[in-house]
N, C-alpha and C positions, 0 to 999 in steps of 0.2 A: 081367637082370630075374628076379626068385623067381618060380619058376611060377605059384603064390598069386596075385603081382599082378596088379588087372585092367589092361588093354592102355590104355592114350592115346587119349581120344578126342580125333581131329585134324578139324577143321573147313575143309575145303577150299573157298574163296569162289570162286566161278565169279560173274561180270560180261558182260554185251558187251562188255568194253573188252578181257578175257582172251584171252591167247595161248594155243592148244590144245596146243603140244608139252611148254611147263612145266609145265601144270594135269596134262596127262598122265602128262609123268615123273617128278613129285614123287607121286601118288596109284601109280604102277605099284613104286616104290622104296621109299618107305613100306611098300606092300604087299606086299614080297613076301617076307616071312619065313615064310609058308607055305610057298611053292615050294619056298625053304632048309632049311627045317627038316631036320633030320640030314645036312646035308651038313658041316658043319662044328661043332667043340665051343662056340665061339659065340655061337650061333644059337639063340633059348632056340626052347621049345618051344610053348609060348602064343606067339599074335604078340604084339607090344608093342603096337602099333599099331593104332587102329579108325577108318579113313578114312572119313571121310561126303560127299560133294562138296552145300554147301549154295547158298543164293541169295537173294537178297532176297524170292523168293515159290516154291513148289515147282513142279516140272516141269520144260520145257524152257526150255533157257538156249541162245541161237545166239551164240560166240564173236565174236569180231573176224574171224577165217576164214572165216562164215559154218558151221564143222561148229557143231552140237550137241551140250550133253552132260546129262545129266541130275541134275537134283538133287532128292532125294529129300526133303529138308527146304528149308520157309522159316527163315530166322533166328530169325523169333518162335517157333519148336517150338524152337529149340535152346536149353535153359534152364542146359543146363551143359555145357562142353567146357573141354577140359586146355593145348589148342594151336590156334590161330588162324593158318591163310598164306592169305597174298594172293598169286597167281599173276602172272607179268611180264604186264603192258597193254601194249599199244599206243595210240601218243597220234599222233594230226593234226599239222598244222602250228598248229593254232589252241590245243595245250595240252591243258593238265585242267581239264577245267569240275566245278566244285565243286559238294557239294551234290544231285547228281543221285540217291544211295542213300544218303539218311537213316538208313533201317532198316539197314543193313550199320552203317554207322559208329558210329548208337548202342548196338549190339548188341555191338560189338567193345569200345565201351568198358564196357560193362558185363561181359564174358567177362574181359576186365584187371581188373576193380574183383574180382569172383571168383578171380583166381589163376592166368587164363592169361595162357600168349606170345604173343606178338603177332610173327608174324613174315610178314615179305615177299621177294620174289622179284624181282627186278630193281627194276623200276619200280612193279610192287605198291603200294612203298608211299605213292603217289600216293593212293592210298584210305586208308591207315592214316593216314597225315595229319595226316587230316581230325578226326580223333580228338583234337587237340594231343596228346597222349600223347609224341608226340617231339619237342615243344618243346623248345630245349636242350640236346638230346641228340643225341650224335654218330649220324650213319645216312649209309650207302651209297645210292646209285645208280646207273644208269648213267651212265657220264660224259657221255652221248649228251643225256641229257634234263636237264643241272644248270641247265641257263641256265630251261628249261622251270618245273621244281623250284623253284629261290631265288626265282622270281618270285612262286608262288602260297604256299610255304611259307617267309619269310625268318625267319623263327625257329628253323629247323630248320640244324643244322650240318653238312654234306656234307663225307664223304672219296671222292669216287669212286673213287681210289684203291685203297681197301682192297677186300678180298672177301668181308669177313661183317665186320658192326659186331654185337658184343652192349651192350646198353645196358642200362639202368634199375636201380632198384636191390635186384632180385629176379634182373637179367638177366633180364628177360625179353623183350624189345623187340628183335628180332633181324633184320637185315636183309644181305640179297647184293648184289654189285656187277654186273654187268653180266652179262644173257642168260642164257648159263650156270651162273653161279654157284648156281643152282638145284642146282647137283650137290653143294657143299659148304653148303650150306642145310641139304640130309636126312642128307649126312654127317655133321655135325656135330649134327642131332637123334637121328641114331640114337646118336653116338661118349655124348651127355649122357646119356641115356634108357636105352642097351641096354651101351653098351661099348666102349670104342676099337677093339676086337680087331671086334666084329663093325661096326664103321666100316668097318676094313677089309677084312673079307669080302664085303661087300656089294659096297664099290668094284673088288675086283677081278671080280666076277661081273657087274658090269658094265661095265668096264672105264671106271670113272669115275675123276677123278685132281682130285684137291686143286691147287689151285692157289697152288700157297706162293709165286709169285714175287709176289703180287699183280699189281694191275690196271692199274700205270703202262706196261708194256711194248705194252697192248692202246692206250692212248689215241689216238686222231689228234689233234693241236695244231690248232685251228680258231683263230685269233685271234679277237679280236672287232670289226664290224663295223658294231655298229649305235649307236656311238655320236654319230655325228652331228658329229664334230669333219675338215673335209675335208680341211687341212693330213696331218693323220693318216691318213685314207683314204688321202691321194694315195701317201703314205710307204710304207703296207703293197700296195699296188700294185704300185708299182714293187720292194719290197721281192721279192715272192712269186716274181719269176724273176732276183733278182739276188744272194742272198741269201751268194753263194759269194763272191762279188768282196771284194776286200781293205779294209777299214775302211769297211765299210758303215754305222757307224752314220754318221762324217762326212761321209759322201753326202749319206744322207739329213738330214742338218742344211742343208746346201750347198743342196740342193734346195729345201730349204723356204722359206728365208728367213729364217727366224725366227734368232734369238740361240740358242745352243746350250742354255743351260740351260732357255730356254721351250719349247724344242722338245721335250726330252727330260721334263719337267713332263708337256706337255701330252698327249703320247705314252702316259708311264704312266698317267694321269687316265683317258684313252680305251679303251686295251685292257688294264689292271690287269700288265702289264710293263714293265718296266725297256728300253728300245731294245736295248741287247747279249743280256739273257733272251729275248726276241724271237726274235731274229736268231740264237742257239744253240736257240732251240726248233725254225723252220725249217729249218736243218739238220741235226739230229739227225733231222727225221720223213723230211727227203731219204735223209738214210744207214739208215732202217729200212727202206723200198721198197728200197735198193739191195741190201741184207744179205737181203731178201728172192726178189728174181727176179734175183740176177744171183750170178756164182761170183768176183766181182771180189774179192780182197784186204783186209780188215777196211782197213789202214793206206792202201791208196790209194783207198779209198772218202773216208775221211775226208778227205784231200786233194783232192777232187773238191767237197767240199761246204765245204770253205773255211780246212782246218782243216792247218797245215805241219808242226804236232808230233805223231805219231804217239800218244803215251802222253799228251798233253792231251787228246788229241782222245777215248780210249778213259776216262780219267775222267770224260769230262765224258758221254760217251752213257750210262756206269750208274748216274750222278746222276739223269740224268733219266728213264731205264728202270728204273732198278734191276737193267740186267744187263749182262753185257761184253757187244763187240759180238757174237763169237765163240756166247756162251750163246744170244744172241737169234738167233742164224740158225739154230741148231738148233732152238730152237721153232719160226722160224715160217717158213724159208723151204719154199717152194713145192717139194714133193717131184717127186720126176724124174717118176713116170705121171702127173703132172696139168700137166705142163709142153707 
């Protein structure tokens, strides 16, 4: 950034619904190119960045944790800003009740209609929304809330998947996938704004790390359950501790009663899978917990979970990871001092 430049003003939304350690990390990360300053060629010397943490009305704001934090501006004093984030929420079992912060969302879309990003932080963009602005338009989540999501937003097109969606057609509509992804949120604002080089300066002074495998390795396979079809209930039941036994799908056809092709019909209609996609998705989440707490053999894992050809068995887990099994246990299995 030319020194000349003035810095980005970023508009940090603080909510009750707001998680204190995102709202935290993205205003401490943003901020801190002062600390930086001369430590690296970089790191300009003006910060880029002028962080305001605002709110639907000024003062104190008591998080979803119950801390506080303080916002020095209402929305209606902010009549101009460069960048708009929504920090990760936390949602109930009851969802996102819509409509609660008028003043945020009209405000957001007037900040977009002027020329800012709009961007959000996990689940964030439960508030952005609301805006339609991302009607259409590809946006992340976390995987955890999509069922939550497609319900109150079905217009809106979810990769939970991914780990940063840039959208619109300015790019400005930017959103992260799950929790942390907050770390390549401001990486990736600082990499557009300041520099790749000082992307990664910053990441390594905080020992932050991009997450290029993306977000399918993180998923747990939850089937779905609420659809009301009990043939199929009764399937995924019995299915959940038998999953490893040999030609489970014609079990559970045998089981049901039904004709095979109605079974299988009705099967995919209910939980949006195929019986066999199913049945390889439980398994693969069995062989992630294994690859995780245990030092057992990538190839007789797989044969544990149902699977008698070793290199079918190793395609099919980084289809659905996107990693060998091998890559995946070194991310994630459980290090020896916390065993």
């Amino acid at each position: 950034m030319p020194a000349t430049a003035r810095p980005l003003h970023v508009s940090l939304v603080a909510i009750p619904d707001a998680v204190v350690s995102t709202l935290s990390g993205i205003y401490d990360v943003l901020g801190c190119f002062r600390m930086l300053a001369g430590a690296d060629p970089s790191i300009p010397e003006t910060p880029p960045f002028a962080i305001e943490i605002v709110a639907a009305q000024p003062g104190s704001v008591a998080l979803v944790s119950g801390i506080p934090v303080e916002a020095r501006r209402g929305v209606s004093e902010v009549v101009a800003t460069d960048i708009v984030v929504v920090p990760s929420v936390l949602l109930g079992p009851e969802g996102w009740a819509t409509g609660r912060y008028p003043e945020i969302v009209d405000w957001a879309r007037r900040m977009h209609a002027d020329g800012a990003l709009l961007c959000s932080a996990c689940s964030g963009v439960f508030l952005l929304a609301e805006t339609g602005l991302f009607d259409d338009r590809e946006t992340t989540v976390h995987w955890g809330y999509v069922p939550q999501f497609a319900k109150v937003f079905p217009r809106v097109p979810l990769s939970p998947q991914r780990v940063l969606v840039v959208s619109g057609e300015r790019e400005e509509l930017i959103t992260s996938g799950a929790s942390m992804t907050w770390h390549d949120l401001v990486l990736y604002l600082i990499a557009r704004h300041v520099g790749a080089t000082a992307a990664q300066t910053v990441a390594r002074y905080f020992a932050l790390q991009w997450h290029h495998d993306g977000l399918a390795p993180y998923i747990v396979f939850q089937g779905r359950t609420d659809h009301g079809d009990a043939a199929v209930a009764d399937a995924q039941e019995w299915l959940a501790t038998h999953f490893s036994v040999g030609s489970p799908v014609d079990e559970m056809v045998r089981r049901s009663g039904l004709a095979e092709r109605t079974f299988k019909r009705r099967f995919t209609e209910a939980t949006g899978f195929a019986p066999i996609d199913y049945v390889q998705r439980l398994r693969i989440e069995d062989a992630k917990r294994r690859l995780e707490r245990t030092e057992a053999p990538a190839d007789e894992i797989g044969w544990k979970v149902g699977y008698e050809d070793p290199a079918f068995f190793r395609r099919l887990f980084k289809r659905v990871t996107g990693m060998t099994p091998g890559a995946y246990r070194r991310r994630f299995q459980i290090p020896a001092f916390a065993r």
